[in-house]
C-alpha positions in Angstrom: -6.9 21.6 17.0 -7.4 23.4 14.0 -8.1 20.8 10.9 -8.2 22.3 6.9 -10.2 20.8 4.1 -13.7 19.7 3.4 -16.4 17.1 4.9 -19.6 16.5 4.4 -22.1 16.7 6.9 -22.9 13.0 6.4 -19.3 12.2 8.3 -18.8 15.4 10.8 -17.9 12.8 13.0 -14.7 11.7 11.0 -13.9 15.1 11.3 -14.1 15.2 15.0 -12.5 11.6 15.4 -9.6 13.3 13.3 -9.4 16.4 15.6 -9.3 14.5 18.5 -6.0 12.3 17.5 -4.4 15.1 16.8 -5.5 17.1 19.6 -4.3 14.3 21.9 -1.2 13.8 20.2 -1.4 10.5 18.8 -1.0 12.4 15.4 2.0 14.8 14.8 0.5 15.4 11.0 -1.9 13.8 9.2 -4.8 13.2 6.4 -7.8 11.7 5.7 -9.7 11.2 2.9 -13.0 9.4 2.0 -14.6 8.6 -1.1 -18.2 7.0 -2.4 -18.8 6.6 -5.7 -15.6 7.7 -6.8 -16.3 11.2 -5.3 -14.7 13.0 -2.4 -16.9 13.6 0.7 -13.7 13.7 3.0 -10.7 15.7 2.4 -9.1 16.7 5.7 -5.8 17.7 7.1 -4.2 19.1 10.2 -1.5 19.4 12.3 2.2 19.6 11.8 4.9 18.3 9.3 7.8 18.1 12.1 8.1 16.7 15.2 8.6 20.2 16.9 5.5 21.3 15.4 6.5 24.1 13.9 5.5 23.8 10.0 1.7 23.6 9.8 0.6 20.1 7.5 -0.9 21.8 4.3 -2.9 20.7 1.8 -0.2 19.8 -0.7 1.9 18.1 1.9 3.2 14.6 1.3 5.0 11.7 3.2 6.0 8.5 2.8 3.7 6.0 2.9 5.8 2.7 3.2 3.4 -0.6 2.1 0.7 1.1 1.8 2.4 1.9 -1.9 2.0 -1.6 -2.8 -1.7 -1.2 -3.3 -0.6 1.1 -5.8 1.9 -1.6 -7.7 -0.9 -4.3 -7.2 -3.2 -1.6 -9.4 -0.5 -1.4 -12.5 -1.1 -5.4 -12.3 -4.7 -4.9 -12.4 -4.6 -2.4 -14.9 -2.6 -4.4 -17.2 -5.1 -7.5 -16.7 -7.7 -5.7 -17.7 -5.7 -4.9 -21.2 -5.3 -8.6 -21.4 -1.8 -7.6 -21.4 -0.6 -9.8 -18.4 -2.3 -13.5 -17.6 -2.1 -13.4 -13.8 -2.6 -17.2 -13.6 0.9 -17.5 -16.1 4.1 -18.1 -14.9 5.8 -15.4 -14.0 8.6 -16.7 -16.6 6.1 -16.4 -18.9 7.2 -12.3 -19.1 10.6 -12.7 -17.4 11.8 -16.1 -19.0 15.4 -15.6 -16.3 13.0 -16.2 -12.9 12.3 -19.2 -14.3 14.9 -21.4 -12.3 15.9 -22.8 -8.9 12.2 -24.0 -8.9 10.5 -21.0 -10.2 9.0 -22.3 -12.8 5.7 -23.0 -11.8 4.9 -19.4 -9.6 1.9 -17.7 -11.2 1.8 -14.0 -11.5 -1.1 -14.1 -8.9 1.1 -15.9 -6.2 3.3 -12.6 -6.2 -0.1 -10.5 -6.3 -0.9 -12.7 -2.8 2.4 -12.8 -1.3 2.7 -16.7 -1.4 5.7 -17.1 -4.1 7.9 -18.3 -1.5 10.3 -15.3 -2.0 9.4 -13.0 1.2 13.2 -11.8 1.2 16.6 -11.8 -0.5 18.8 -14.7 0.6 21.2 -12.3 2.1 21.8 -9.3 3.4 20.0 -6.1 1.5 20.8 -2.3 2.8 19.6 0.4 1.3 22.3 1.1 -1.3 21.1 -2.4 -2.9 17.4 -1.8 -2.2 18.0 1.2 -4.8 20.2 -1.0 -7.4 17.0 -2.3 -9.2 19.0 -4.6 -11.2 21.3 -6.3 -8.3 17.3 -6.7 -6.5 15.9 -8.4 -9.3 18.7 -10.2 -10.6 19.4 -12.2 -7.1 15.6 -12.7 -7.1 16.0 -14.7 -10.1 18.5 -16.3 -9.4 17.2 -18.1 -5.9 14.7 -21.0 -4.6 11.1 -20.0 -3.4 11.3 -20.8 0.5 8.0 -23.1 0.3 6.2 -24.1 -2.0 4.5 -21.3 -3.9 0.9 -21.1 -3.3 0.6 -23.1 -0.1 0.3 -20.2 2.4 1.0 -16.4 2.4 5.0 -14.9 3.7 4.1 -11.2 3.7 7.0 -10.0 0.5 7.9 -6.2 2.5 10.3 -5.4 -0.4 10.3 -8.0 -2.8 6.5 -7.9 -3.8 7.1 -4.8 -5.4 10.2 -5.6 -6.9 8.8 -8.8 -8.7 5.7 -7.2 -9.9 7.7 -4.3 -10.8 9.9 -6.3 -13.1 7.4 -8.0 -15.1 5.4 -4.6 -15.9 9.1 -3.4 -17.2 9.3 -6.5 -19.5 5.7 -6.3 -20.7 5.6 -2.4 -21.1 9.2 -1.4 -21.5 8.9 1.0 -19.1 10.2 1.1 -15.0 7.0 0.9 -12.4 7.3 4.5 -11.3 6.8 6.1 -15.2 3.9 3.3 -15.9 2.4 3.8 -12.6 2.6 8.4 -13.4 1.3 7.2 -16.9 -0.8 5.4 -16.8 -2.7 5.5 -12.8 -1.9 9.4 -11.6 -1.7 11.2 -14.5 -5.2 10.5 -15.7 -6.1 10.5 -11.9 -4.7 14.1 -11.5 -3.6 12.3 -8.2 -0.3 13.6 -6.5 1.4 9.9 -5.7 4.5 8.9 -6.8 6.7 5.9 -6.9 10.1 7.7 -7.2 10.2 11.3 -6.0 11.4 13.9 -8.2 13.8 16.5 -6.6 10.4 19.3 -7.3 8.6 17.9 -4.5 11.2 17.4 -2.0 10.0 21.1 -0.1 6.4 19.2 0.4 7.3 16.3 1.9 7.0 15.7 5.6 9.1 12.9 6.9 8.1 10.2 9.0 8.8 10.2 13.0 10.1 7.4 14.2 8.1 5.4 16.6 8.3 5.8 20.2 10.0 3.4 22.4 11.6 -0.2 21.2 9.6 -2.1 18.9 8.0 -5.5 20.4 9.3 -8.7 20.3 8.7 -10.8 17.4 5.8 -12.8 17.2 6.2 -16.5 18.4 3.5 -17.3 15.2 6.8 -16.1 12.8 8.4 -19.1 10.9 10.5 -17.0 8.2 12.5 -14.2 9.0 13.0 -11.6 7.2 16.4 -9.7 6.3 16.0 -6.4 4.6 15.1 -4.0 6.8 15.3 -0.1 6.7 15.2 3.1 9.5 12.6 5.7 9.1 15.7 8.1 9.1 16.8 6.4 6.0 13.5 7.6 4.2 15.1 10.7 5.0 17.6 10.7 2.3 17.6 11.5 -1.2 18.6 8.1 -2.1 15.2 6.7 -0.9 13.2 9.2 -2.5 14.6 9.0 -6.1 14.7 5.4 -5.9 11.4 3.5 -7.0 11.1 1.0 -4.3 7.5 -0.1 -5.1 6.5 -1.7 -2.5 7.5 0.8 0.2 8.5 4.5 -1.0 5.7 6.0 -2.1 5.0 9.4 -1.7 1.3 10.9 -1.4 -1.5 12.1 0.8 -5.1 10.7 2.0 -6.4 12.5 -0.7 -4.2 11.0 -3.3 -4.4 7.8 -2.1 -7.9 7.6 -1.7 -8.4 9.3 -5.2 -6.4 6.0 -6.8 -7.7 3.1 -4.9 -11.7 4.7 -5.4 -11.1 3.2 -8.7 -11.7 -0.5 -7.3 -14.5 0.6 -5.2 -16.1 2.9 -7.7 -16.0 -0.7 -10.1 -13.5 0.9 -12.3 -14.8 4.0 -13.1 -14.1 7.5 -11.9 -15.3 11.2 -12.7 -12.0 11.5 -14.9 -11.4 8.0 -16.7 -12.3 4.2 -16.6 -9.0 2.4 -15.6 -10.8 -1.2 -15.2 -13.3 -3.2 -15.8 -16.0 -4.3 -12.9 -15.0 -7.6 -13.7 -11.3 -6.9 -12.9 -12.0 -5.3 -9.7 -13.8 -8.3 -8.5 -10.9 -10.4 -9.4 -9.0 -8.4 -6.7 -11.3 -11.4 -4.3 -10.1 -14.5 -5.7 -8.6 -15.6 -2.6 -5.2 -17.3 -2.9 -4.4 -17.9 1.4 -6.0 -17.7 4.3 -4.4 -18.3 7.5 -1.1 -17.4 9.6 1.3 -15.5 7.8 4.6 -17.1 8.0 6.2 -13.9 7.8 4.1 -11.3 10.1 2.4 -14.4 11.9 -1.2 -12.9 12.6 -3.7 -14.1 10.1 -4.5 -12.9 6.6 -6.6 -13.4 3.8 -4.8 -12.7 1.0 -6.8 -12.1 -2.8 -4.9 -10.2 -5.9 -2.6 -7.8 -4.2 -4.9 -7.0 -1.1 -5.8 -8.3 2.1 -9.7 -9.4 2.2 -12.3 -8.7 4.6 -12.4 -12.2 7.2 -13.6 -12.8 10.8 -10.0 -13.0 11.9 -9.1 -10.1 9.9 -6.6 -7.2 11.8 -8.8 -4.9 9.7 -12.4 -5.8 9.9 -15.9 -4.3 7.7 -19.3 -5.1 7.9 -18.8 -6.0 4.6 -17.7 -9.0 2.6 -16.4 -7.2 -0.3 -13.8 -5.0 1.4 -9.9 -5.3 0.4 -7.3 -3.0 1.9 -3.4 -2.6 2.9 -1.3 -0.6 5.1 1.6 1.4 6.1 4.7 0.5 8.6 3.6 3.2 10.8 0.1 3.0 10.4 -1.5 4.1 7.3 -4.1 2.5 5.9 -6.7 2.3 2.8 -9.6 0.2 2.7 -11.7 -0.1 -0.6 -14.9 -1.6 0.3 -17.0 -2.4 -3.3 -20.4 -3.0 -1.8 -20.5 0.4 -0.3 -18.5 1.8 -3.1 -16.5 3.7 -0.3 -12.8 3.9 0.2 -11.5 5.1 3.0 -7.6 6.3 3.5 -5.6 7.7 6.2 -2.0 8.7 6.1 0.1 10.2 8.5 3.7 11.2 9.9 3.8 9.4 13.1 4.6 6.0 13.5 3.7 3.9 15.4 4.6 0.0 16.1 0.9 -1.3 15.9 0.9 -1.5 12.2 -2.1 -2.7 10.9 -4.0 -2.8 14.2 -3.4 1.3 14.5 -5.8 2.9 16.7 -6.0 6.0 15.1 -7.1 4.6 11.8 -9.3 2.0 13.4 -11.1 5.0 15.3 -11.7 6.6 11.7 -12.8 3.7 9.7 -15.4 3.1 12.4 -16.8 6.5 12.4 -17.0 6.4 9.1 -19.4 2.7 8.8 -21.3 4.1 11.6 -22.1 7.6 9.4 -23.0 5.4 6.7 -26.1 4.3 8.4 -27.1 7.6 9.6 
């Protein structure tokens, strides 16, 4: 299997842990990307944007990330912290004064940062047509009752997170998630992510593939069900590409995602700008849960907007200050600040192992154990 891009000699074996997924078929088309110090040392690519394999992956290609995105929206947060323009231990009402009912009051900007706000889904049914009506999401988000109390345990928020982060950087800045996040994140990144597609880069885009066979039953460790749900095939459309649905449509590469989320690893700093301050990546590891999710019902550590390294953790590092997120599907990003490496993978097909993926596993491994070479 042929694979494009550059790696230094330092992680060869990434490289051939890459080849090998793809050569086995695990991987349709893919990326992966690894940065130290804010500096690429990874940048590979291979295989095929459709499922008939006949459109080579290139450098440029992009795909849909799903939740991996919200690493992304849980950086605007940061970002506006570290401007001291948003308090995230106010209440959320604080900077949208209309979620302040039905028992609102009292959630924190961080508890929507660590998923326990009590408000994992919409109290009824959300398709795609309202997942794209920004105002109908956030206005029947005001409008309801957290499900527990808020800060008592984590209920992963699949679509609402980004929706209720997203809403209080449009009060504070004026401005919707997508355009602060181009302005303010890729723009002086020069990194090709995007929160709301434009039409321009429809031709790159590969979409996602489906995972094989029925997806398992639901965990027994699940107390709150969740409602909104989407298809990959509807991340097919138009409609999901122009909307900004920032915790789940957004559109980039390993590169590109590994290029943004270096900031927190690289303490705030990279080649091109200073986006934060060391002391607002670390609070990425104020830890607001730890235990069974009440929503995905494995266990999670939850800090700002990231899962935290643990012993119980699905995604584990030698390290203790290591944060990271994934994909449906099975990408993945790992920032891990004592190395200062970050480590992303993104790829077209998915898979139903989510945050226990295989291939990604097999990659972050490879990549500790070149570390120490």
């Amino acid at each position: 299997m042929e694979i494009q891009g550059n790696c230094s000699d330092q992680f060869s074996a990434v490289r051939e842990a890459f080849a090998d997924s793809l050569r086995s078929g695990a991987d349709v088309g893919a990326s992966v990307a690894i940065y130290l110090d804010g500096e690429p040392v990874v940048d590979l690519w291979g295989g095929h944007t459709d499922q008939e394999c006949t459109q080579p992956w290139q450098r440029d290609t992009i795909t849909n990330v799903w939740s991996t995105t919200k690493t992304m929206t849980a950086l605007c947060a940061l970002v506006l912290a570290d401007r001291e323009e948003l308090d995230l231990t106010a209440p959320v009402a604080k900077y949208w004064p209309e979620f302040g009912t039905a028992g609102k009051d009292r959630i924190e900007i961080r508890h929507l940062l660590g998923h326990t706000a009590g408000l994992p889904d919409w109290d009824q049914p959300m398709n795609l047509d309202d997942l794209c009506d920004w105002e109908k999401a956030t206005t029947l988000l005001a409008r309801q009752s957290p499900r527990w109390e808020p800060g008592a345990a984590s209920g992963y928020h699949r679509f609402t997170h980004g929706f209720l982060i997203g809403e209080v950087i449009r009060r504070i800045c004026q401005q919707s998630i997508g355009r602060f996040f181009a302005d303010h994140i890729a723009a002086p990144l020069d990194a090709d992510f995007h929160i709301g597609l434009p039409a321009e880069h429809d031709l790159r885009v590969s979409d996602v593939i489906p995972a094989p066979g029925p997806a398992p039953a639901a965990n027994p460790r699940v107390t709150i069900p969740v409602g909104a749900y989407v298809t990959a095939q509807d991340t097919w459309s138009a409609q999901w590409r122009r909307a900004e649905i920032p915790a789940a449509a957004g559109y980039g590469n390993a590169r590109s995602v590994a290029a943004i989320q270096s900031v927190l690893s690289s303490g705030g700093q990279t080649p091109s700008a200073r986006l934060l301050s060391e002391a607002t990546c670390r609070m990425v590891f104020d830890e607001q849960s730890h235990g069974i999710d009440l929503v995905l019902g494995i266990p999670l550590r939850f800090g700002m907007g990231y899962a935290l390294n643990a012993d119980d953790a699905p995604v584990g590092t030698p390290n203790l200050h290591t944060c990271y997120w994934g994909g449906r599907g099975g990408s993945l990003v790992v920032n891990d600040l004592d190395t200062r490496m970050t480590i992303a993978y993104v790829m077209n097909q998915m898979t139903h192992l989510g945050l226990t993926d295989p291939r990604s596993h097999k990659l972050l491994q490879t990549a500790y154990e070149a570390l120490t070479r």
